[in-house]
BAZA-697526 format. One record per residue: x, y, z of N, C-alpha, C, O, CB in turn. Coordinates in steps of 0.1 Angstrom, whole numbers, padded with zeros to 4 digits, always signed. Glycine has a CB too. Layout:
BEGIN
XYZXYZXYZXYZXYZ
...
END
This chain:
BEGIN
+0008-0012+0000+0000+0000+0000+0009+0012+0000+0020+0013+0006-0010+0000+0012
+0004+0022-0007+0012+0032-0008+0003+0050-0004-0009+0051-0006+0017+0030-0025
+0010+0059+0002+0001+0068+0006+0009+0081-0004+0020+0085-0003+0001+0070+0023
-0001+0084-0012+0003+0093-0019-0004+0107-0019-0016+0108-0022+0004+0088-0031
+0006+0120-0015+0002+0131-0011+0001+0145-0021+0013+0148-0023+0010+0134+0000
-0004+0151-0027-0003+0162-0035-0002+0175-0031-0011+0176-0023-0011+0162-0043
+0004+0187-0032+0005+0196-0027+0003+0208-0040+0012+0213-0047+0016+0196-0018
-0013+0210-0040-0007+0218-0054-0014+0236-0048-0025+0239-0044-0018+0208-0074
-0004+0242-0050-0001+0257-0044-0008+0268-0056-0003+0273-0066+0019+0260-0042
-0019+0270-0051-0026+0279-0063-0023+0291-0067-0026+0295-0078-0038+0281-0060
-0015+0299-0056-0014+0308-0054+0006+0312-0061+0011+0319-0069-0020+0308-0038
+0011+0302-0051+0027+0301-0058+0027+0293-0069+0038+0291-0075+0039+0294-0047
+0015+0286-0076+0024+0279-0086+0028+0266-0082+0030+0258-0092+0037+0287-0089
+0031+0261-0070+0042+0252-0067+0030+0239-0070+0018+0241-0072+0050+0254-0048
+0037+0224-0070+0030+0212-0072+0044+0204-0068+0056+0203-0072+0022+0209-0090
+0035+0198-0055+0047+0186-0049+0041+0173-0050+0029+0173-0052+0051+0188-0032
+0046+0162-0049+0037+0149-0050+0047+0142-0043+0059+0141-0047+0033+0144-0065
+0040+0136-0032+0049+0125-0023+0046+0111-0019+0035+0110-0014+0051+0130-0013
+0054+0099-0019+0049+0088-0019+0055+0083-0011+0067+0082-0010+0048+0082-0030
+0044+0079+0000+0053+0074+0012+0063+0087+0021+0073+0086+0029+0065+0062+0005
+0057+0096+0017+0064+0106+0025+0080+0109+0015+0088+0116+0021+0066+0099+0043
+0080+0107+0009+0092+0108+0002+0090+0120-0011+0080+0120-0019+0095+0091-0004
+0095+0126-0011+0091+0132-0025+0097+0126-0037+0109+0122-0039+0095+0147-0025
+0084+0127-0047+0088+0122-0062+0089+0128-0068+0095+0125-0078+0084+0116-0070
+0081+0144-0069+0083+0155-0078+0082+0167-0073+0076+0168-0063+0075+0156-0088
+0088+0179-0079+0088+0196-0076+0083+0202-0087+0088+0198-0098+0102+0203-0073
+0077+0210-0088+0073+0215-0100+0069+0231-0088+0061+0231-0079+0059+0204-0110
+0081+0245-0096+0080+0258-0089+0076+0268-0097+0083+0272-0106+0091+0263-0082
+0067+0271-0096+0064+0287-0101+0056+0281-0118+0061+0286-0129+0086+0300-0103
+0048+0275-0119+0038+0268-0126+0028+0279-0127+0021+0284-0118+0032+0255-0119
+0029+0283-0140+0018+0295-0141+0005+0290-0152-0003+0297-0157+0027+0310-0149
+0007+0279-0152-0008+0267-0159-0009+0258-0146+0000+0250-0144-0002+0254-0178
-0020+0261-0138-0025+0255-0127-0033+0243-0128-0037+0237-0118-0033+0263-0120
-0035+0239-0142-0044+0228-0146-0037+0217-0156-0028+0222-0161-0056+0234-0153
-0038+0208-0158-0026+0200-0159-0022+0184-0154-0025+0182-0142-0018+0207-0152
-0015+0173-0162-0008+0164-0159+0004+0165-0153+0012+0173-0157-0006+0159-0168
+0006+0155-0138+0019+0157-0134+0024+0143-0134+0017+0138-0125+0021+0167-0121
+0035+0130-0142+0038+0120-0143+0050+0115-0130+0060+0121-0127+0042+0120-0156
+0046+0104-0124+0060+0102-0119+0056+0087-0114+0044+0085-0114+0067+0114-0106
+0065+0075-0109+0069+0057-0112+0065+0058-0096+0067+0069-0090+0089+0050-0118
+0062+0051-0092+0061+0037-0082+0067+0024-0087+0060+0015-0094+0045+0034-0079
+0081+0022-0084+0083+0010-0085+0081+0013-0101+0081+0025-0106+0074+0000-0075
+0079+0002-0109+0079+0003-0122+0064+0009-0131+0061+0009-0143+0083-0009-0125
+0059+0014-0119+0043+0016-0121+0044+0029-0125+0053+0037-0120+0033+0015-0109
+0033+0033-0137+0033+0048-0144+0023+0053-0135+0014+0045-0134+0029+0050-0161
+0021+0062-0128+0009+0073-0121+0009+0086-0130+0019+0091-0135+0014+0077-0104
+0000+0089-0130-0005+0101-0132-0012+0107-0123-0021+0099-0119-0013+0100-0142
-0012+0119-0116-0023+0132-0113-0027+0140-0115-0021+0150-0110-0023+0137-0108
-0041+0144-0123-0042+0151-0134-0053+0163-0121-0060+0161-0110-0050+0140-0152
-0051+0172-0126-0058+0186-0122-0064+0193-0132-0058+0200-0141-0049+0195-0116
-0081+0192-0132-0089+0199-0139-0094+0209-0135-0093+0210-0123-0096+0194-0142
-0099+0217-0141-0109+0231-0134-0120+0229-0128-0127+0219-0132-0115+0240-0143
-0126+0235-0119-0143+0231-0115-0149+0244-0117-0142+0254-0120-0146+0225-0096
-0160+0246-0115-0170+0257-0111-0160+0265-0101-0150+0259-0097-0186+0250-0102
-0162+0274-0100-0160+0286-0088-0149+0284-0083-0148+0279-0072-0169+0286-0076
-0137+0288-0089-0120+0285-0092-0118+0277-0083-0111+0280-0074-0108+0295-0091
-0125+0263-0084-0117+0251-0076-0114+0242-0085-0118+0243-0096-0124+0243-0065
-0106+0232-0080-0100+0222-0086-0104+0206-0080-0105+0201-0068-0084+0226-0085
-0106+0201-0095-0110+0181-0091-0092+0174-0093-0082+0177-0100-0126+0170-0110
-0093+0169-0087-0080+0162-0090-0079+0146-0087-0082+0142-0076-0068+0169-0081
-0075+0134-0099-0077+0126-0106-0063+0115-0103-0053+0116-0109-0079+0132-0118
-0064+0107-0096-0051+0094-0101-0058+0083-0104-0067+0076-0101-0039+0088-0088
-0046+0085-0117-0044+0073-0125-0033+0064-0122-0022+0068-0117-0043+0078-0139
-0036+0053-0124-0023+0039-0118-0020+0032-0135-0030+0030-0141-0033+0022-0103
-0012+0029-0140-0016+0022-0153-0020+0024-0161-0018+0016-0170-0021+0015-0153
-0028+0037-0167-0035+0042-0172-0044+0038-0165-0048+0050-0164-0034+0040-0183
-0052+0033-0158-0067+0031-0153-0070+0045-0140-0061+0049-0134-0068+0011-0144
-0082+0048-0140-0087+0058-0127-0080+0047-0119-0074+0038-0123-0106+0061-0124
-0084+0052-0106-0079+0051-0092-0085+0038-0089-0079+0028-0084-0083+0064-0082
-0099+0038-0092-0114+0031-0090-0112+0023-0097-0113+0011-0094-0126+0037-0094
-0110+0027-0106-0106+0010-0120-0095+0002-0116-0095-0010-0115-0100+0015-0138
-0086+0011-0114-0073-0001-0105-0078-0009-0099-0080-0021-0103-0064+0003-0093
-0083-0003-0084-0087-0009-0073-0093-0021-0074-0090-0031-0068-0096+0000-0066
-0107-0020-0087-0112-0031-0086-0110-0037-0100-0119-0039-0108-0125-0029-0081
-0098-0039-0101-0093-0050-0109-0083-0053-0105-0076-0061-0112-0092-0049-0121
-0078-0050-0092-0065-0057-0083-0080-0065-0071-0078-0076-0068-0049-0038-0072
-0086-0062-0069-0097-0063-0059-0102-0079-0065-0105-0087-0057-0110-0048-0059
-0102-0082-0078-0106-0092-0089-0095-0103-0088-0099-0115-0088-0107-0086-0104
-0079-0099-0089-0070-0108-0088-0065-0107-0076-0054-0114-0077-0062-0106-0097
-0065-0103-0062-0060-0102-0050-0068-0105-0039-0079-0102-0042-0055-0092-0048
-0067-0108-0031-0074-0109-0017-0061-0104-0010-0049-0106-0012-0079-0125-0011
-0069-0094+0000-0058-0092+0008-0062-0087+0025-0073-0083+0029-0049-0079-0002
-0051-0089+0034-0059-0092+0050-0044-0082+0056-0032-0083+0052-0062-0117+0057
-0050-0074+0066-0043-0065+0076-0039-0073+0087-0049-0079+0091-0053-0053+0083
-0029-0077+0093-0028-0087+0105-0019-0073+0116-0007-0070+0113-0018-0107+0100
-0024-0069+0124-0019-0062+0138-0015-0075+0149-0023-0082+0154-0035-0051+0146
+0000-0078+0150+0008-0090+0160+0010-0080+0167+0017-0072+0163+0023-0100+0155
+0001-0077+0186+0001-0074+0193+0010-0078+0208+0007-0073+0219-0008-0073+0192
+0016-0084+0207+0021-0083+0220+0028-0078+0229+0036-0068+0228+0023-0090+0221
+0027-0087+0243+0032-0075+0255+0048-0070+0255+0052-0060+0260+0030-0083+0272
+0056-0081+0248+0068-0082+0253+0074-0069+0239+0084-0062+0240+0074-0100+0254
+0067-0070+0229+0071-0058+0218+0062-0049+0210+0050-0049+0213+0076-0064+0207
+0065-0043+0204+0053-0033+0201+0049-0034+0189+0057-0036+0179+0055-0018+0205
+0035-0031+0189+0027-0042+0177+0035-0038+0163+0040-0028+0160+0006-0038+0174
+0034-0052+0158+0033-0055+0141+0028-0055+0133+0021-0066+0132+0034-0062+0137
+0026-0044+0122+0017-0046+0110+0024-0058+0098+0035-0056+0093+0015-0031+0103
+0013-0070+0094+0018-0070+0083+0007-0073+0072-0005-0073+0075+0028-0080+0084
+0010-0073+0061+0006-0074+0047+0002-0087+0042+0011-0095+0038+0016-0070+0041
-0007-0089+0042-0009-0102+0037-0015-0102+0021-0025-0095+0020-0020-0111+0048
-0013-0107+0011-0021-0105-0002-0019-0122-0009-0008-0127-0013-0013-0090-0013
-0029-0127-0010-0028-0140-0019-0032-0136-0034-0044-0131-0034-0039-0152-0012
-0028-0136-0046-0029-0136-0059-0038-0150-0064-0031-0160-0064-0015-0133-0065
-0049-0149-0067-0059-0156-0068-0052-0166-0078-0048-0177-0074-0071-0147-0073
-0050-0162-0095-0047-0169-0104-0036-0179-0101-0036-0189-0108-0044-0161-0113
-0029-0178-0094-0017-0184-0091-0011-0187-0078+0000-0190-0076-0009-0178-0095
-0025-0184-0067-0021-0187-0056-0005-0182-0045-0003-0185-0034-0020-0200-0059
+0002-0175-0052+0013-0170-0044+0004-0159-0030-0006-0153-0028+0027-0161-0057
+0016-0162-0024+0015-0155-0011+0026-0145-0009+0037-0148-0007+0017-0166+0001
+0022-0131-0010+0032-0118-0003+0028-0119+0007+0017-0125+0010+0031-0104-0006
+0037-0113+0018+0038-0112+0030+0046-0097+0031+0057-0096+0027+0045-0125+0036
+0040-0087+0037+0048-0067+0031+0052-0068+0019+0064-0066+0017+0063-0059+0039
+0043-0071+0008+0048-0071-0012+0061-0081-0011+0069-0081-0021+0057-0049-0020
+0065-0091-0001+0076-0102-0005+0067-0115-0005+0058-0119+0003+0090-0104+0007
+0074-0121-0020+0065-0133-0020+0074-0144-0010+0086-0144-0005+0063-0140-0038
+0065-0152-0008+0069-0161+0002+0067-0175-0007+0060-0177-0016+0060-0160+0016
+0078-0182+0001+0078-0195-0009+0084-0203-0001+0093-0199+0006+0086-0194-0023
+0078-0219+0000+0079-0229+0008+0091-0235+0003+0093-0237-0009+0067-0239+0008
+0103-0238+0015+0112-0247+0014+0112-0264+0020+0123-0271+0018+0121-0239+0020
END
């Protein structure tokens, strides 16, 4: 899972985009406020596109793959199952992990690493 943040500055121009807290792009002093901004996850193409609305606001759009956001979702939602496991205990402080089984083929990630029986 990935948390991806946009910062787009109406006023300066500025457009930041961050993934995982990390920044992936800068874009300063942007005097076209409406607009495609491109940048990779891993080998993945994203897009965040910014259109105009009614009453100088802005809609703003991700694309994964070319697909909406929505269209991803539920065509990873089609080939994935996937489960949140919180490992709570007293002696350490809790564990998130990742669980995703890939339907077609049965593999098991465990945090995006496939796991494989020895």
């Amino acid at each position: 899972m990935y948390r991806i943040e946009l910062e787009h500055g109406t006023t300066s121009g500025r457009r930041m985009i961050w993934v995982n807290g990390r920044e992936v792009l800068r874009r300063d002093w942007m005097f076209k406020l409406v607009g495609e901004d491109t940048f990779h996850i891993d080998q993945t193409r994203c897009i965040i596109r910014v259109d105009p609305a009614p009453g100088f606001k802005y809609e703003y759009s991700l694309y994964i793959d070319g697909k909406s956001h929505e269209q991803y979702t539920e065509d990873m939602t089609r080939q994935y199952r996937l489960w949140l496991y919180t490992c709570d205990t007293a002696a350490e402080a809790a564990q998130e992990y990742r669980i995703m089984l890939k339907l077609d083929t049965l593999s098991l990630y465990v945090n995006d690493e496939l796991r494989t029986e020895e």
